[in-house]
VEXDREN-2710 file (C-alpha; in Angstrom, 1 decimal):
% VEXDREN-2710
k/r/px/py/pz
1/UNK/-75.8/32.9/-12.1
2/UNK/-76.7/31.7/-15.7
3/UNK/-75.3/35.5/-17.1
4/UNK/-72.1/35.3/-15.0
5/UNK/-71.0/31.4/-15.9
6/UNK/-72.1/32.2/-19.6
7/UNK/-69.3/35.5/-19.7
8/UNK/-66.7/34.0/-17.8
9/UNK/-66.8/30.9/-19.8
10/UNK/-66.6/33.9/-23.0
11/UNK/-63.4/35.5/-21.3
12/UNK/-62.1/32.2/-20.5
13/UNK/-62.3/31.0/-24.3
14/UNK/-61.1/34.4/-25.4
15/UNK/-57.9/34.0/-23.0
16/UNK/-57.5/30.6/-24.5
17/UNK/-57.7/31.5/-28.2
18/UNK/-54.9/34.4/-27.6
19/UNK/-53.0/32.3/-25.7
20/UNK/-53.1/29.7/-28.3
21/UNK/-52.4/32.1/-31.0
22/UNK/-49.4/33.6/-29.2
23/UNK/-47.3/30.5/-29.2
24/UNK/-48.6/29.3/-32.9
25/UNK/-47.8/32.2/-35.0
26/UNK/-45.0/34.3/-36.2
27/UNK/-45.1/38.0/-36.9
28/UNK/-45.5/38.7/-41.3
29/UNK/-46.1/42.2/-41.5
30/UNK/-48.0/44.8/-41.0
31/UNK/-51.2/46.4/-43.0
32/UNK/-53.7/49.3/-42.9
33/UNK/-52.3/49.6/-39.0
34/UNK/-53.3/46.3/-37.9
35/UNK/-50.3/42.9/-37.4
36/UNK/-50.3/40.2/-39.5
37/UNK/-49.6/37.2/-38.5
38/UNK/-48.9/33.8/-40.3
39/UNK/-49.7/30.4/-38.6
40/UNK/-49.4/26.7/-39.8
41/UNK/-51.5/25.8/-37.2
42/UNK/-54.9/27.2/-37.9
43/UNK/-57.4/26.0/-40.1
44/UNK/-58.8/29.2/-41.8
45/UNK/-57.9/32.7/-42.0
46/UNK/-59.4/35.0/-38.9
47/UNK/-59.4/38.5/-37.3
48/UNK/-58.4/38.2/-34.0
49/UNK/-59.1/41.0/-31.1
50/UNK/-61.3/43.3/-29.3
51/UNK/-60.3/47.4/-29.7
52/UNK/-56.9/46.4/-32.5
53/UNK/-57.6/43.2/-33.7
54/UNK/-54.7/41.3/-35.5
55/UNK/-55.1/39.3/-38.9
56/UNK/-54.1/35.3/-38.8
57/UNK/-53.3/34.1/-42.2
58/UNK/-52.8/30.0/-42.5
59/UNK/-50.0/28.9/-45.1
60/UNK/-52.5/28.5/-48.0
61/UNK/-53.9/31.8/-48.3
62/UNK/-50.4/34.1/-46.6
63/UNK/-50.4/35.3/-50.4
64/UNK/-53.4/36.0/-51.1
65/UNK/-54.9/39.6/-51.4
66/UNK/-58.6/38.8/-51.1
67/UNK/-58.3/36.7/-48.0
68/UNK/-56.4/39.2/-46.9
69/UNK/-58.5/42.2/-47.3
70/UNK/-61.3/40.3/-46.0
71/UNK/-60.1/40.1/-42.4
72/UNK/-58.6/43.6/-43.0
73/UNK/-62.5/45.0/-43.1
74/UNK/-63.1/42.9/-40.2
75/UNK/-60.7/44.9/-38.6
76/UNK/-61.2/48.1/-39.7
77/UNK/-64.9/47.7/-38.8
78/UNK/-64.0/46.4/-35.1
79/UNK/-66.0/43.4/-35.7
80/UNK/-64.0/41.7/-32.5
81/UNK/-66.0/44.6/-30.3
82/UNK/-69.1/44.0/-32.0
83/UNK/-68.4/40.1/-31.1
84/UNK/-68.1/40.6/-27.6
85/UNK/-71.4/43.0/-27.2
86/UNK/-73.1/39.9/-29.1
87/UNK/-71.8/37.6/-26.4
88/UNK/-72.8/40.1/-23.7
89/UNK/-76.4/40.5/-24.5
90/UNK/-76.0/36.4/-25.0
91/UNK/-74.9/36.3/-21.7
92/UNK/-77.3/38.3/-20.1
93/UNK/-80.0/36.8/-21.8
94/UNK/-78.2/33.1/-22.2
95/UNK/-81.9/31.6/-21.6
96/UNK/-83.5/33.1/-24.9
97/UNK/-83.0/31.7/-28.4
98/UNK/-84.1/34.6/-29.9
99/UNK/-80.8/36.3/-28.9
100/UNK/-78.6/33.3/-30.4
101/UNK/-80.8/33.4/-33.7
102/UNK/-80.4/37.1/-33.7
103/UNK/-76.5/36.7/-33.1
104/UNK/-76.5/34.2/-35.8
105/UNK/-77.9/36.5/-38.1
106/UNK/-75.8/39.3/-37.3
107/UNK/-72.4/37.2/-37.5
108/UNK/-74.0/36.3/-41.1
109/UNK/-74.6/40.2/-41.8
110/UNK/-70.9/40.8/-40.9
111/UNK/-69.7/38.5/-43.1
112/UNK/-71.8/39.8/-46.1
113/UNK/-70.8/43.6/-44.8
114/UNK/-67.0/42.7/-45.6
115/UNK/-67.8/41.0/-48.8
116/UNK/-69.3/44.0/-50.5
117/UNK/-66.8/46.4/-49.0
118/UNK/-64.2/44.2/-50.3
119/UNK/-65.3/43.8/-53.6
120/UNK/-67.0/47.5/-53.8
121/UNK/-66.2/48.9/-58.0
122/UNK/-64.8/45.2/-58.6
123/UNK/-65.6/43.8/-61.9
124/UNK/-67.6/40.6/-62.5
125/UNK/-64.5/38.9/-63.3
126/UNK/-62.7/40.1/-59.9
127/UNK/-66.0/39.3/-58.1
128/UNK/-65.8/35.6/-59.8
129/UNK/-62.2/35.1/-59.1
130/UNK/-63.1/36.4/-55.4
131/UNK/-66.0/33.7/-55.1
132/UNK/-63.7/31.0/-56.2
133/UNK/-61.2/31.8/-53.0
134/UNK/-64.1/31.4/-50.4
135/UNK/-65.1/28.2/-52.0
136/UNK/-61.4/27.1/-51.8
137/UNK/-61.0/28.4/-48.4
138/UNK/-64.8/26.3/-47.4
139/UNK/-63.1/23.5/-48.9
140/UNK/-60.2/23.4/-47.1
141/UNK/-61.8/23.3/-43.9
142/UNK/-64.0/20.5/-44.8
143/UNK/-61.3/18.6/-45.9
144/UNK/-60.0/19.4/-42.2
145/UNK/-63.3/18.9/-40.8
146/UNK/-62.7/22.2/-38.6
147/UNK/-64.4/25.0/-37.8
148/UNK/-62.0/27.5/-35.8
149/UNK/-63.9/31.1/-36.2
150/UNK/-66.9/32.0/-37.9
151/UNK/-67.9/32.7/-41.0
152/UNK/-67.1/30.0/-43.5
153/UNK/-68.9/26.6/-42.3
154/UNK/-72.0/27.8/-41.3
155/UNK/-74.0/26.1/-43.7
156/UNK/-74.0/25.7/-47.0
157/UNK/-76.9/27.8/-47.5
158/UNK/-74.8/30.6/-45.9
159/UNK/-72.4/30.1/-48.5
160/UNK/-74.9/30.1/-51.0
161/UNK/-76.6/33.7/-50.1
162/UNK/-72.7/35.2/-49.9
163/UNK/-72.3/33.9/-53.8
164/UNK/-75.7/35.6/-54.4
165/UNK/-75.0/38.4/-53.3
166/UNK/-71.7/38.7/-54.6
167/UNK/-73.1/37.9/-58.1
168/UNK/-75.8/40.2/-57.9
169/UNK/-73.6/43.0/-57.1
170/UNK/-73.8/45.9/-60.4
171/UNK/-71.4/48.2/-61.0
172/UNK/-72.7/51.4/-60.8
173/UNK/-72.3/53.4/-63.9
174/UNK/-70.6/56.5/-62.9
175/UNK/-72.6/59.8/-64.8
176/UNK/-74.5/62.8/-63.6
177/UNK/-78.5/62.4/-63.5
178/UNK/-80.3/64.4/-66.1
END
């Protein structure tokens, strides 16, 4: 009973969302196969969708290419079917906090995932210039004291381990090994 209520209360959140999303954005473009969308409504940017996901840019960031490329690795990676699994193994075992630390983590492992492919042969001064949009977009939603989708406001020490990693990040020199 515990499983069932805990995936139906998943789908029913999921229908909401869409729904929601539906009547609050308009149709931008299209990229790398997958919709844009551009909303006035939301609080942060977000990939939206199980199999072909859709990206929802807000007003502040509908011009900007690293936001943008962001959700597009969400997509590409079919992070929406890798959210569901996580809330069907949460479902099933709804009882065990291992499973929602584990989910957590992984959510945390996604967003570092599309960091480094976004930013994969970027210079330090791309990287930099990158790091400064995530702290604009964090801001943004704590000035809006929101949190709509995941990745952003999980903690500051979340945000902290995505700077170090993007910092840490070298450039590898390319040459053939004597």
């Amino acid at each position: 009973a515990g499983a069932v209520f805990m995936l139906v209360k998943q789908v029913l959140a999921y229908c909401s969302i869409s729904k929601w999303l539906k009547r609050n954005s308009v149709y931008e473009k299209t990229v790398g196969g997958f919709k844009v969308y551009l909303s006035s409504a939301l609080p942060e940017p977000l990939s939206f969708g199980i199999i072909k996901s859709s990206i929802y840019l807000t007003e502040q960031f509908k011009n900007d290419n690293w936001v943008l490329n962001h959700e597009l690795m969400h997509c590409q990676h079919y992070d929406g079917l890798m959210m569901w699994i996580a809330a069907l193994v949460k479902s099933i075992h709804w009882f065990n906090p291992l499973v929602y630390y584990m989910d957590k983590q992984w959510e945390a492992d996604r967003e570092l995932y599309c960091d480094e492919a976004v930013l994969k042969d970027k210079t330090k001064s791309e990287r930099i210039e990158y790091m400064v949009t995530l702290y604009d977009a964090a801001e943004a939603m704590n000035e809006q004291k929101l949190r709509f989708a995941s990745g952003l406001l999980d903690g500051e020490h979340q945000m902290v381990e995505r700077f170090k990693q993007i910092s840490k990040y070298q450039l590898k020199k390319s040459g053939k090994l004597i």
